[in-house]
C-alpha positions in Angstrom: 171.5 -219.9 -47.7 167.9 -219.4 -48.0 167.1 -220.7 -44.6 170.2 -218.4 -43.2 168.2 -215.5 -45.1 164.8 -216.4 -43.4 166.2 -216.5 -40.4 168.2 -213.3 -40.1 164.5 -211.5 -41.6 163.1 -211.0 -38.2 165.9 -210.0 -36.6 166.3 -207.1 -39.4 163.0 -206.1 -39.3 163.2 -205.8 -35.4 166.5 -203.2 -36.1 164.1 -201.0 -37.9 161.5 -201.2 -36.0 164.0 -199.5 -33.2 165.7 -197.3 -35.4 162.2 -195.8 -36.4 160.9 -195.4 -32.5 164.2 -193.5 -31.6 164.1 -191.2 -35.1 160.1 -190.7 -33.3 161.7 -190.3 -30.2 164.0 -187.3 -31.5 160.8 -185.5 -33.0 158.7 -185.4 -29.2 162.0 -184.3 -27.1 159.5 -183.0 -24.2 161.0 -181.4 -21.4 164.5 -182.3 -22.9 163.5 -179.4 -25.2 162.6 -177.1 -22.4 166.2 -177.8 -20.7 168.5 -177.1 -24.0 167.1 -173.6 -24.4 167.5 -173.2 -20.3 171.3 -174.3 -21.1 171.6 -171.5 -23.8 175.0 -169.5 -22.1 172.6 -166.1 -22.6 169.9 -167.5 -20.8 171.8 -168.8 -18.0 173.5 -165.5 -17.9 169.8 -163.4 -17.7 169.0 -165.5 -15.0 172.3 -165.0 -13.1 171.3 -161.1 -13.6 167.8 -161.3 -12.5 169.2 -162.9 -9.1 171.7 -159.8 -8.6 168.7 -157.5 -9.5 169.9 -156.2 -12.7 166.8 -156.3 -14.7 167.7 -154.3 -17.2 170.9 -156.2 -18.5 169.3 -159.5 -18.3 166.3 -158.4 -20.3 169.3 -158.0 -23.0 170.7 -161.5 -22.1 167.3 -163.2 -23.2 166.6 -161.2 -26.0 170.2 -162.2 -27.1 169.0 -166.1 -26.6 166.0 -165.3 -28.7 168.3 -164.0 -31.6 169.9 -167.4 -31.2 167.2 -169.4 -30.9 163.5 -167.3 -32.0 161.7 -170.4 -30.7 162.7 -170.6 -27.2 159.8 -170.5 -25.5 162.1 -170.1 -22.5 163.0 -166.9 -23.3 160.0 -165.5 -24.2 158.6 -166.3 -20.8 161.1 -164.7 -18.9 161.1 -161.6 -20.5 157.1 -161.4 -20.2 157.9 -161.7 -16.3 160.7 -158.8 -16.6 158.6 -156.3 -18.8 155.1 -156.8 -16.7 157.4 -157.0 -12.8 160.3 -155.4 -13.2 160.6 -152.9 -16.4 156.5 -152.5 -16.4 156.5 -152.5 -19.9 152.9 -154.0 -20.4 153.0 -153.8 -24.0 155.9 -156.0 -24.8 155.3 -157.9 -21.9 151.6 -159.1 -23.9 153.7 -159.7 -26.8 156.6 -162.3 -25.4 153.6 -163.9 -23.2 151.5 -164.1 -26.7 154.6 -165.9 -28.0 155.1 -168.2 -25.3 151.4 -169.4 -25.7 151.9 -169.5 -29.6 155.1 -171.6 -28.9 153.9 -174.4 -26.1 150.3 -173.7 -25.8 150.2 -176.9 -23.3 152.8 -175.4 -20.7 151.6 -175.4 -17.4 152.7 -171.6 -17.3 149.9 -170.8 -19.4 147.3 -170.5 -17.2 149.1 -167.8 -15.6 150.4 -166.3 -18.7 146.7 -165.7 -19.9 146.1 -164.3 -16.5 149.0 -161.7 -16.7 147.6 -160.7 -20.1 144.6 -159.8 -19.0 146.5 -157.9 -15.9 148.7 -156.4 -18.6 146.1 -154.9 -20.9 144.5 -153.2 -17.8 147.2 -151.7 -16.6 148.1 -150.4 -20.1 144.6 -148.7 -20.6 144.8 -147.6 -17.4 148.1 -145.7 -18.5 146.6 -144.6 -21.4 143.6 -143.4 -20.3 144.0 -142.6 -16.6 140.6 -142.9 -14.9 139.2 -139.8 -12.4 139.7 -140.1 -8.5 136.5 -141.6 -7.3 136.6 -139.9 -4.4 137.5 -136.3 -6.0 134.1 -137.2 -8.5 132.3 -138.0 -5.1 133.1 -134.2 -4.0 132.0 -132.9 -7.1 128.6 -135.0 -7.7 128.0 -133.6 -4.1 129.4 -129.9 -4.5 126.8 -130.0 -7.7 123.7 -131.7 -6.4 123.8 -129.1 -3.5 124.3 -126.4 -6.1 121.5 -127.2 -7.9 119.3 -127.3 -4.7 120.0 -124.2 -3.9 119.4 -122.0 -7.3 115.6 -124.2 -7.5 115.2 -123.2 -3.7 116.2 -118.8 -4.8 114.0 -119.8 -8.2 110.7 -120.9 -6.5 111.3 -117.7 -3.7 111.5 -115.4 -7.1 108.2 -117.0 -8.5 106.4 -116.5 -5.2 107.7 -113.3 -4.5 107.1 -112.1 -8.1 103.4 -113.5 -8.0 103.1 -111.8 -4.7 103.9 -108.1 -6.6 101.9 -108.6 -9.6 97.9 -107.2 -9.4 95.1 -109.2 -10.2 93.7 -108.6 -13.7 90.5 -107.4 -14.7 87.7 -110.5 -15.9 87.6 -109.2 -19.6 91.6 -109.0 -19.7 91.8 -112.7 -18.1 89.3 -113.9 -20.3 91.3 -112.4 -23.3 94.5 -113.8 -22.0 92.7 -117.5 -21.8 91.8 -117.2 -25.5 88.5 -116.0 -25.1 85.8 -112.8 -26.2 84.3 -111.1 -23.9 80.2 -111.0 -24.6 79.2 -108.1 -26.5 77.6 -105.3 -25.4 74.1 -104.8 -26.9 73.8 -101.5 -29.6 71.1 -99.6 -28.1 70.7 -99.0 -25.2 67.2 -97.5 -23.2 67.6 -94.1 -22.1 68.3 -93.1 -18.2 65.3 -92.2 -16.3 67.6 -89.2 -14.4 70.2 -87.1 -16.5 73.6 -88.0 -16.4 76.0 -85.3 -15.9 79.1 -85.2 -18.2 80.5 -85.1 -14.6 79.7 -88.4 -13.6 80.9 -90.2 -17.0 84.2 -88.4 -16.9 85.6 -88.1 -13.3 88.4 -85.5 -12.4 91.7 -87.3 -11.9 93.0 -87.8 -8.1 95.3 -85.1 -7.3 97.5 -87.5 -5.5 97.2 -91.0 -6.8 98.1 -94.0 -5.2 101.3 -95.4 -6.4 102.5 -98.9 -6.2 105.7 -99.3 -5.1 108.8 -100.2 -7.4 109.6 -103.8 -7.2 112.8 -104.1 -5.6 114.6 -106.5 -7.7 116.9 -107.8 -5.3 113.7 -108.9 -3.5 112.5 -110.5 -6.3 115.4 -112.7 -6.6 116.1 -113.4 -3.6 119.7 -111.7 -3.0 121.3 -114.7 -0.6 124.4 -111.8 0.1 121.6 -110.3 2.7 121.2 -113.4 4.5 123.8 -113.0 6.9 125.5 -109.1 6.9 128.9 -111.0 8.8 131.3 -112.7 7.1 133.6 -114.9 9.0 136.6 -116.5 7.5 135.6 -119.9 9.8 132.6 -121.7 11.0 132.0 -124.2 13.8 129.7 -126.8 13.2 126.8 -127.4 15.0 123.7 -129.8 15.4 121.6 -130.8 12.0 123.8 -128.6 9.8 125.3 -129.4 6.5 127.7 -127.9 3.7 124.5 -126.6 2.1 123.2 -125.0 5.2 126.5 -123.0 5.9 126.7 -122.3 2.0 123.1 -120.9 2.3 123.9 -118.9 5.5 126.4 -117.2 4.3 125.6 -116.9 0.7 128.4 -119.2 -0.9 128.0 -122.1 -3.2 128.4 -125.4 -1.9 131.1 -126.0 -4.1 133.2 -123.3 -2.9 133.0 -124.0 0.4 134.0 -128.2 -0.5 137.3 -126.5 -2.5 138.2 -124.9 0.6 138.2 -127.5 3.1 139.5 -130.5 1.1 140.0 -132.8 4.1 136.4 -132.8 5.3 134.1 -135.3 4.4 130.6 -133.5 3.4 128.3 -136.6 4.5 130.6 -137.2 8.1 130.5 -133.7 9.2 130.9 -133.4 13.0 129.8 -131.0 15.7 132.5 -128.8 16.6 134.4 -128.9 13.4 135.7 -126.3 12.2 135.0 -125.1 8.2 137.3 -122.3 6.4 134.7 -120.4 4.2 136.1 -118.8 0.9 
């Protein structure tokens, strides 16, 4: 009996030893895994849906496959595909794609998951905070660099034209104005060899003195209105000119000569074509 029992030990130990690698077996399914949540009856219905276009509807199929089974990665993956393709719900498209990754972090989908993240969270900030038309802010850069050439260009004709008008002042008065005395004149002084008539010291006035003439404001400023005395509604364009140039010509801003000719390109303007002016 004991040689029996010795000779039935390896045999027993070799049963466990199988029993224990299938149990193992069980815990690692691998793709097996993969293919019971694909044979979920909700899941196989979303896809059927997703085939006959009806995204909608098999968005609920797979959300019903989740409430049977939370973990199926599965699932989760094809309703980040539905919400960022289809429904272009970015939000809870990042959020099933966040769970498949949590789920199976070595599926080979995850390289593109975390690439569809990142295109998920762009296109959600760009729907949250829509960004200007580059060209539109190309205009307007323009319109206002223009602008701004044109009010220094009337600024520096005022200074010249208001240094211009204004008279020279006396030696003593500049020397005053620079923050200095003139020297003083001494106390006594010697006596005239002639007399000096009360005459001479105090002059009669000028019956008719010379007057300067008023400044002309306008002048002063530079009034671009005067520039050109006809209006037209429409302007052909011709060699070296430019949306400043016409603007200047006939005393309109830059920028509201850009507002009324939308389709024009200010830097590929082109001789013949025709501007509207405001």
């Amino acid at each position: 009996m004991v040689l029996a029992m010795t000779c039935l030990r390896p045999v027993f130990l070799c049963a466990v030893s199988i029993a224990a690698a299938s149990g193992l077996c069980g815990c690692f399914p691998g793709n097996d895994h993969r293919q019971d949540e694909e044979r979920d009856p909700h899941f196989q219905r979303g896809r059927d849906l997703v085939n006959s276009q009806e995204f909608k509807a098999a968005a609920e199929e797979f959300e019903k496959a989740l409430e049977t089974n939370p973990r199926s990665a599965a699932a989760h993956y094809e309703l980040g595909c539905l919400c960022d393709a289809k429904i272009n719900d970015y939000a809870a498209a990042i959020y099933h794609y966040e769970r498949l990754l949590a789920l199976a972090p070595d599926s080979p989908r995850a390289p593109l998951v975390k690439e569809r993240i990142r295109g998920c969270k762009l296109e959600l900030a760009g729907t949250e905070f829509p960004l200007p038309n580059s060209q539109n802010l190309q205009r307007e850069v323009y319109a206002l660099t223009e602008e701004n050439r044109l009010l220094k260009q009337q600024l520096d004709e005022a200074r010249k034209q208001a240094g211009a008008n204004v008279a020279p002042l006396p030696a003593a008065a500049a020397a005053i104005g620079a923050g200095h005395r003139p020297p003083l004149q001494p106390a006594l002084q010697p006596a005239p060899s002639q007399p000096v008539s009360i005459a001479a010291n105090n002059p009669a006035p000028n019956p008719n003195p010379v007057q300067a003439p008023p400044a002309n404001p306008q002048s002063a400023i530079g009034n671009p209105q005067s520039t050109d005395a006809s209006h037209p509604h429409a302007y052909v364009i011709q060699a070296r000119d430019s949306i400043y140039s016409v603007a200047s010509r006939y005393g309109l801003k830059p920028s509201a000569v850009l507002a009324a000719n939308p389709n024009i390109s200010p830097t590929h303007l082109q001789i013949g074509q025709s501007l509207n002016l405001p």
